[in-house]
C-alpha positions in Angstrom: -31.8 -21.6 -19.2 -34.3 -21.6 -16.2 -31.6 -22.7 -14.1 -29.7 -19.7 -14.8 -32.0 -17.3 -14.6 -33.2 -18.7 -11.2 -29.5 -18.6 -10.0 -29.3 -15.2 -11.6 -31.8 -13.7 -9.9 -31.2 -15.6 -6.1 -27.9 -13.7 -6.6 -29.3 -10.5 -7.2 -32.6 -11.3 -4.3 -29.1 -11.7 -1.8 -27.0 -9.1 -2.6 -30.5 -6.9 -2.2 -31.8 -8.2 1.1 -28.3 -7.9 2.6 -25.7 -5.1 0.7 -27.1 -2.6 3.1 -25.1 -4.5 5.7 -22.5 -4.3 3.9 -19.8 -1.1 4.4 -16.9 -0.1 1.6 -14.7 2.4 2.6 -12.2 3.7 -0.4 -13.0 3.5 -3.4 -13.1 1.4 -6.3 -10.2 2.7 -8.5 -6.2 2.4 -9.7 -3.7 3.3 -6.6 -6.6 2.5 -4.0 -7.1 0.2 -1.2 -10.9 -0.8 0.1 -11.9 -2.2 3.3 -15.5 -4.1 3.2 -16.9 -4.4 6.5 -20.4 -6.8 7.5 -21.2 -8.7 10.3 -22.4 -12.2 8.0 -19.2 -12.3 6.0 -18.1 -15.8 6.2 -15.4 -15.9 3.2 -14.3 -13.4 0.4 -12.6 -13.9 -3.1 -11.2 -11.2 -5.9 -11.3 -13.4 -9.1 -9.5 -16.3 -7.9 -7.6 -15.1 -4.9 -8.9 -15.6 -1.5 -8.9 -12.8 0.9 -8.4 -13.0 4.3 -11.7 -12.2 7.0 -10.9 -11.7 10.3 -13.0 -12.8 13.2 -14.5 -9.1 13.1 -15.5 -9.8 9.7 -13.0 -7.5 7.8 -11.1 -8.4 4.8 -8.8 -5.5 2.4 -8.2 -5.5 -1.6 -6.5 -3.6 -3.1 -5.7 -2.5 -6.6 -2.2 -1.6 -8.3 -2.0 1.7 -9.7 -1.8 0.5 -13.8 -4.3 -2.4 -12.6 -7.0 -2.0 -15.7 -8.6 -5.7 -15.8 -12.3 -5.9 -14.1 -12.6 -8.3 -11.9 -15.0 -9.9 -9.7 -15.7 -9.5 -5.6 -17.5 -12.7 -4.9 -18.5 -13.2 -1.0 -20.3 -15.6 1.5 -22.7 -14.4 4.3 -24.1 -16.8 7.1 -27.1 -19.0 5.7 -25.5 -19.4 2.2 -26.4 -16.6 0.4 -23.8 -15.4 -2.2 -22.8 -11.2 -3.0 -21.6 -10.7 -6.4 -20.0 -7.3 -7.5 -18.7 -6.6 -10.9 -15.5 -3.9 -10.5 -14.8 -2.4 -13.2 -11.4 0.1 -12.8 -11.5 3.8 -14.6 -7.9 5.4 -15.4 -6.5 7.6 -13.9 -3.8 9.5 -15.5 -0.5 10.5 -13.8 1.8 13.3 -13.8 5.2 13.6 -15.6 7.9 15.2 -13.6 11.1 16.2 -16.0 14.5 16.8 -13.4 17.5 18.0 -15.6 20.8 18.7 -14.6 21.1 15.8 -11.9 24.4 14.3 -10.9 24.6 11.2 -13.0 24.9 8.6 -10.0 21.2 9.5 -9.8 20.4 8.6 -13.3 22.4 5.6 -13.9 23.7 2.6 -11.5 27.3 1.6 -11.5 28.3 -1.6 -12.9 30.7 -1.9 -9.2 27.4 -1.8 -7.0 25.0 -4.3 -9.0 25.7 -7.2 -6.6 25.0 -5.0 -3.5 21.6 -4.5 -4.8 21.1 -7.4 -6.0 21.7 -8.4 -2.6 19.9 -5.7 -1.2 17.1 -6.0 -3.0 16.8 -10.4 -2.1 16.7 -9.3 1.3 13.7 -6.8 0.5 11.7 -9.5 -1.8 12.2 -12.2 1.5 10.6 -10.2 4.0 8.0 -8.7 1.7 7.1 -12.6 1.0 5.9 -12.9 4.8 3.5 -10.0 4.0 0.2 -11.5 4.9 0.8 -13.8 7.6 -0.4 -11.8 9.8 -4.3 -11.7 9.4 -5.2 -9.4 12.3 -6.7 -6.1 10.6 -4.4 -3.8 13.1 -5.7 -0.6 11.0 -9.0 -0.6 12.4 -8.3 2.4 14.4 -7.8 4.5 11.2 -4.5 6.6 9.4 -2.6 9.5 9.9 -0.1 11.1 7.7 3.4 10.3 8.6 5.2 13.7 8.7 3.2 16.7 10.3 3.7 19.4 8.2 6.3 19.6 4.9 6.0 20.1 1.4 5.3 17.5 -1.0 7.6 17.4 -3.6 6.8 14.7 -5.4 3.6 13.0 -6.0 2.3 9.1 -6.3 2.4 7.8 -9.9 4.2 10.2 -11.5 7.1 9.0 -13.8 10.8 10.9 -13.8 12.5 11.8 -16.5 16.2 12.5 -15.6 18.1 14.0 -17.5 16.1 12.9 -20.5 16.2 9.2 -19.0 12.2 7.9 -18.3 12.3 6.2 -15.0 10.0 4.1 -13.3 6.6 5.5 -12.0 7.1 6.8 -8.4 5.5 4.6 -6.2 5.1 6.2 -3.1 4.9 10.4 -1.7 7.9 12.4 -1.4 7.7 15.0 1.4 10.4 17.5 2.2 10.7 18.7 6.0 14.2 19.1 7.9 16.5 16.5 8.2 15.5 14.8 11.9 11.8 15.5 11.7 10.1 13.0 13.4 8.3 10.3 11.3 4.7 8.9 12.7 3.6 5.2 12.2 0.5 5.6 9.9 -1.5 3.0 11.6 -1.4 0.2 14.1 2.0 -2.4 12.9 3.9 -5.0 13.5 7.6 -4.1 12.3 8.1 -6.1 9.0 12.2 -4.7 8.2 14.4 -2.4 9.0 17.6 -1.2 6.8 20.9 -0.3 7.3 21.8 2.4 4.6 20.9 0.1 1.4 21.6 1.8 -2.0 18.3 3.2 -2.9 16.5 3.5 -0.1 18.6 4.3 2.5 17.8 3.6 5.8 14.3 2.6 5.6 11.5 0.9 7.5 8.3 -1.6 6.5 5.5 -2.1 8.3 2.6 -4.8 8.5 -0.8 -3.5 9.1 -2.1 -6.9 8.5 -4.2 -8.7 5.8 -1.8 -7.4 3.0 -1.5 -3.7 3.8 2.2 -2.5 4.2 4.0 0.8 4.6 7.4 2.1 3.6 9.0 4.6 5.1 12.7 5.8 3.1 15.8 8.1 3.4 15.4 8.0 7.3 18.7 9.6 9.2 17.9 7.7 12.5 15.6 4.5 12.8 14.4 4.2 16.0 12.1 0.3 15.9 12.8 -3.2 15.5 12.4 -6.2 13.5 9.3 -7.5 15.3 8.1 -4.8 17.3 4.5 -3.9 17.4 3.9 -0.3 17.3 0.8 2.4 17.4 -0.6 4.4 15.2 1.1 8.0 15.7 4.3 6.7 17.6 7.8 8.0 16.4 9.7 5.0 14.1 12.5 7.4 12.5 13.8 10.6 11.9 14.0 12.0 8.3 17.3 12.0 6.9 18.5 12.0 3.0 20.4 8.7 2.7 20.6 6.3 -0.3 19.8 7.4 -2.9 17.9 10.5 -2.7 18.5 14.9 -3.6 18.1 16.1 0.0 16.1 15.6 3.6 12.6 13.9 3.2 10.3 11.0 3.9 9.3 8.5 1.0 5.8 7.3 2.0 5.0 4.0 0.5 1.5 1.9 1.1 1.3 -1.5 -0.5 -1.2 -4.4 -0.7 1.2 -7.1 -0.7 2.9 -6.2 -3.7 0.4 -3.8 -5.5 1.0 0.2 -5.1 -1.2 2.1 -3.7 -2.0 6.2 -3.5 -1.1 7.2 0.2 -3.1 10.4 -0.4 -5.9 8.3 -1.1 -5.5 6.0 2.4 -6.2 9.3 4.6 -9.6 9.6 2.2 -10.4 6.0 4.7 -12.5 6.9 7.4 -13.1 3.7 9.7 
């Protein structure tokens, strides 16, 4: 017992003498991605996953947006000392959005095209399986939104009912502008994929912002990158366009840590 309260209490005496070194930026909820920041961070876990640090000592989590377990940051500093922090997720209720009336090759699949997505969808999963190789934060210089201007017509974690049909919960922000509106790379990338016209998502980008943080960017008319290609914050990828699946011109913004959803709305809250 006086072994545990001595180890109890060294924990605390660290995460004390050092949490003011320490930076969070996001917050601690569903749908949100966090960035801890601190000079002495030798290694970091969530539970029992181990998170990448970079040399500038920066490692991202993230948590899905029905993620409800609490879990536990655990991380080293330089001289041994240990920082502990319990996270315990609130939750967050999301919309409903009811569309009737819609054509029905927008509320059900057709037996013909289950192999091409099938297909489609194998070629997604193998290149979102090479999502954290690259380690290299490139989001340090910050996030813009990916469409200047529009109107958004349809919001993260809300779940469509068409024609009377529940889908899944939308994953991602819908905003309507022109068809050929340019769309902006949200941060510093490396080019993960690029589509050509796939059922859903149409024409459609992914890109790597390193350590588990990805984008998705859908319906594009034009794509205007490459497989590979390193890009900037703010340059021009695509052009807005309406194909696969989808009612008329906009961008689909998706943000993903590795697999896990997460709020764009909430990633321009981040200020590095």
């Amino acid at each position: 017992m006086n072994k545990l309260l001595l180890l109890l209490f060294t924990i605390t005496l660290a995460e004390f003498t050092i949490s003011q070194d320490v930076k969070y930026y996001g917050a601690f909820e569903q749908g949100n991605l966090v960035i801890v920041e601190s000079e002495n961070i030798e290694w970091a876990w969530i539970n029992d996953q181990k998170l990448s640090v970079d040399n500038e000592k920066v490692f991202t989590l993230g948590f899905d947006a029905k993620e409800t377990d609490s879990k536990i940051l655990k991380f080293k500093h330089s001289g041994g000392k240990v920082t502990l922090k319990k996270i315990n997720l609130p939750i967050r209720k999301y919309n409903v959005q009811k569309i009737h009336n819609t054509k029905q090759q927008f509320s059900t699949t057709p037996d013909s095209l289950k192999v091409r997505i099938k297909r489609e969808r194998e070629i997604a999963k193998l290149a979102q399986s090479k999502i954290g190789e690259l380690q290299t934060p490139l989001f340090r210089k910050g996030f813009i939104r990916p469409i200047k201007g529009g109107r958004i017509s349809s919001v993260f974690g809300s779940q469509r009912i068409l024609n009377g049909i529940p889908k899944n919960m939308h994953n991602g922000l819908d905003i309507a502008v022109p068809r050929g509106t340019p769309v902006l790379a949200m941060a510093d990338a490396v080019v993960n994929l690029t589509t050509d016209n796939f059922y859903y998502a149409g024409n459609y980008i992914v890109l790597d912002h390193g350590q588990g943080l990805n984008s998705m960017y859908l319906h594009l008319s034009e794509i205007l990158v490459e497989e590979g290609q390193r890009v900037n914050k703010g340059d021009v990828i695509g052009k807005v366009g309406t194909t696969g699946r989808s009612t008329g011109p906009h961008l689909h913004w998706g943000v993903q840590w590795y697999s896990k959803r997460i709020d764009p709305e909430h990633i321009l809250n981040i200020k590095l």
